[in-house]
N, C-alpha and C positions, 0 to 999 in steps of 0.2 A: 504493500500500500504506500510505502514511503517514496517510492518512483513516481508516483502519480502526484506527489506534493503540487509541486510548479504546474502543471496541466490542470489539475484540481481549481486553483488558485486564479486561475485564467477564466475557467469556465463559469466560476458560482459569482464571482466578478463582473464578467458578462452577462449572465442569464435575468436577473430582474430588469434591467432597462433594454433588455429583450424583450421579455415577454411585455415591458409598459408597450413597447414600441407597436403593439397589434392592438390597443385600444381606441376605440374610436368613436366615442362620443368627445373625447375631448382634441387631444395634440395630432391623434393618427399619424404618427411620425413616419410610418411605414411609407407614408405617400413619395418622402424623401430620400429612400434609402438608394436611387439611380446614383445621387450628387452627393451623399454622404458617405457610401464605400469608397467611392469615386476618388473624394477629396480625400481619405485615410486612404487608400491605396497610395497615392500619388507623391500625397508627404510619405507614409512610411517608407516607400523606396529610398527614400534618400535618409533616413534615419536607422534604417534594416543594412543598408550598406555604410554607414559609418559603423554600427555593433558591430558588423563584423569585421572591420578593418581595425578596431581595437581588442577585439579579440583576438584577430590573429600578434597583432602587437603584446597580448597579454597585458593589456590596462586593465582588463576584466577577461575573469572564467567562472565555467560553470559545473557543481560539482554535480558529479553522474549519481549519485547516491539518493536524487532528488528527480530526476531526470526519466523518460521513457526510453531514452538512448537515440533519439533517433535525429542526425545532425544534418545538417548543408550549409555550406559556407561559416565551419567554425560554430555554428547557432542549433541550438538544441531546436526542437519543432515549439516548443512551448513558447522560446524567446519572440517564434514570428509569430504566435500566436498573440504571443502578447501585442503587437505591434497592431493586430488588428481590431481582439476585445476590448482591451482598455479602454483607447481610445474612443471607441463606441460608447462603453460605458460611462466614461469623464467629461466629452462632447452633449451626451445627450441630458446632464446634469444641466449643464449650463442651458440648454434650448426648455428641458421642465421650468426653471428659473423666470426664463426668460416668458413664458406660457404663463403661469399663474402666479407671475408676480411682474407684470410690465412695466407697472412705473417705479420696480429698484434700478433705479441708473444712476452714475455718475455725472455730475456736470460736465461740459465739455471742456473748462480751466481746468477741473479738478483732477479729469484723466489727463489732461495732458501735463500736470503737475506731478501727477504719481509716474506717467512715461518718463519724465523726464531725470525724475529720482533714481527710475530703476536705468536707464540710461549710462547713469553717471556710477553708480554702482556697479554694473556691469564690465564697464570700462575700465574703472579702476581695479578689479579685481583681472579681466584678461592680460591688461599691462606688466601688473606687478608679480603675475605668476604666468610669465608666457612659457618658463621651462617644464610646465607641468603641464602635459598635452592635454589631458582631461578637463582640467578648468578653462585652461586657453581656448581650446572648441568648443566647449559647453556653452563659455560665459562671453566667446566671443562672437557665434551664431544669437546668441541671447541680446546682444549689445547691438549688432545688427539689424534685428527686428525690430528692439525700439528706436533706433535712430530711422527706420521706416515708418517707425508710428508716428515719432513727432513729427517728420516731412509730410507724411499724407494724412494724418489724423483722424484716419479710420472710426468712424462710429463704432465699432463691434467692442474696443477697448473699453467705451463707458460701463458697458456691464459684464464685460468676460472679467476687469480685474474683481468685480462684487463675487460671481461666478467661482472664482477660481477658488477662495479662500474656502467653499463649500468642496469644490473638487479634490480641493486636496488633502481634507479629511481622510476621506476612503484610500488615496493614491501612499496616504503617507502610511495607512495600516498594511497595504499590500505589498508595498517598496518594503518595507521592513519584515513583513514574511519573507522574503527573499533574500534579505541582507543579515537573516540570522536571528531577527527578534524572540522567534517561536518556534525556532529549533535547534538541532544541536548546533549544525555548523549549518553558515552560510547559502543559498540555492549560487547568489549569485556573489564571487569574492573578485576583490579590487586590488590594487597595485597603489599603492595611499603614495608612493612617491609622483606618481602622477598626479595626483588630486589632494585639496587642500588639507587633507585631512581631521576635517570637521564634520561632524556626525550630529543629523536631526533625527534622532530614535539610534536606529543602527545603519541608517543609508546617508549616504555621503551627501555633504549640502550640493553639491555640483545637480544632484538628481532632480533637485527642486525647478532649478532652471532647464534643464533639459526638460521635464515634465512641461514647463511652462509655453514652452517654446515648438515643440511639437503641437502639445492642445491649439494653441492660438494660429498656429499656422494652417492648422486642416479647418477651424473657424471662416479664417480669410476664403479659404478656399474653396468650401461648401456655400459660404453665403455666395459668394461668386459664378457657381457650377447653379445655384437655386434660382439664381434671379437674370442673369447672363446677361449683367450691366456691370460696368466698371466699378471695383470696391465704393461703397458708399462711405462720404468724408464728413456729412455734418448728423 
């Protein structure tokens, strides 16, 4: 039973904002799912081929003791799985949010005040640790998108940052199944000379911005794929 950890972990993860997702007096999300695999396909690729290129770099590994065994590209079948539940699951937080509760939004000074915090944050932490590949790409793709936000100041920001602070309740209970909280050893272990080595539970603070930064990107790009007009800025 202990092989099915990570898999396990994936699926029970995913499965209730599954099954929200076929109700249909209310959100009927289902209507969506052409432009919402779509846009999580599209970003995971490119975040499915960074894991594995630190994997093979061994910034991170994954112990088989947790595992079904079944690998490609360095990546156990669970870690792509991950790449495509989560997401579903942590996305579709933000649009319930967004659904029965419309008017929690941010001002448009206030998100662009809180972009502009994580901005400078971001930056400062990719500069002063560029020898730690993990933080430098983590925190410098992170730094990136917000210097995207403050230039085009995307409406989606005003309530993905409300959004998030919910999302990552659950993301930080599940990262930390993984990083060791709830078992013996680790699903997924780190190379700490790579990354800052500071820890929010038992996952590396780098994961928060990588969480972040993934979430917001398949955002941008589902409301994009939904409405197939140019991101909206006010």
């Amino acid at each position: 039973m202990q092989s099915y950890y990570y898999l396990l972990l994936d699926v029970f993860s995913f499965l209730i904002p599954f099954l929200f997702s076929f109700e249909k007096k209310r959100m009927h999300f289902i209507q969506h799912w052409k432009a919402y695999f779509t846009a999580i396909f599209s970003v995971g690729i490119f975040f499915i081929l960074w894991d594995s290129y630190f994997a093979y770099r061994n910034v991170w590994g994954f112990n088989d003791e947790y595992l079904i065994g079944v690998r490609l590209l360095k990546l156990p079948l669970e870690e792509w799985l991950f790449f495509l539940l989560i997401p579903y699951a942590s996305v579709f937080i933000h649009y319930s949010l967004k659904y029965f509760f419309p008017k929690v939004i941010l001002p448009a000074k206030v998100a662009q005040a809180v972009t502009y915090l994580l901005f400078m944050i971001g930056l400062a932490l990719t500069v002063y640790n560029y020898d730690k590949i993990y933080t430098f790409c983590c925190l410098g793709l992170f730094t990136v998108l917000m210097l995207l936000q403050l230039i085009y100041k995307w409406k989606y920001a005003r309530r993905f940052y409300i959004s998030f602070i919910f999302i990552y309740i659950p993301f930080y209970f599940v990262n930390c199944a993984l990083t060791g909280s709830y078992s013996d050893n680790p699903v997924v272990y780190y190379d700490n000379s790579e990354n800052l080595g500071i820890r929010v539970g038992t996952m590396p603070l780098e994961d928060s911005f990588y969480c972040f930064t993934l979430l917001y990107a398949i955002v941008l790009v589902f409301e994009y794929l939904k409405t197939k007009k140019p991101f909206a800025t006010k």
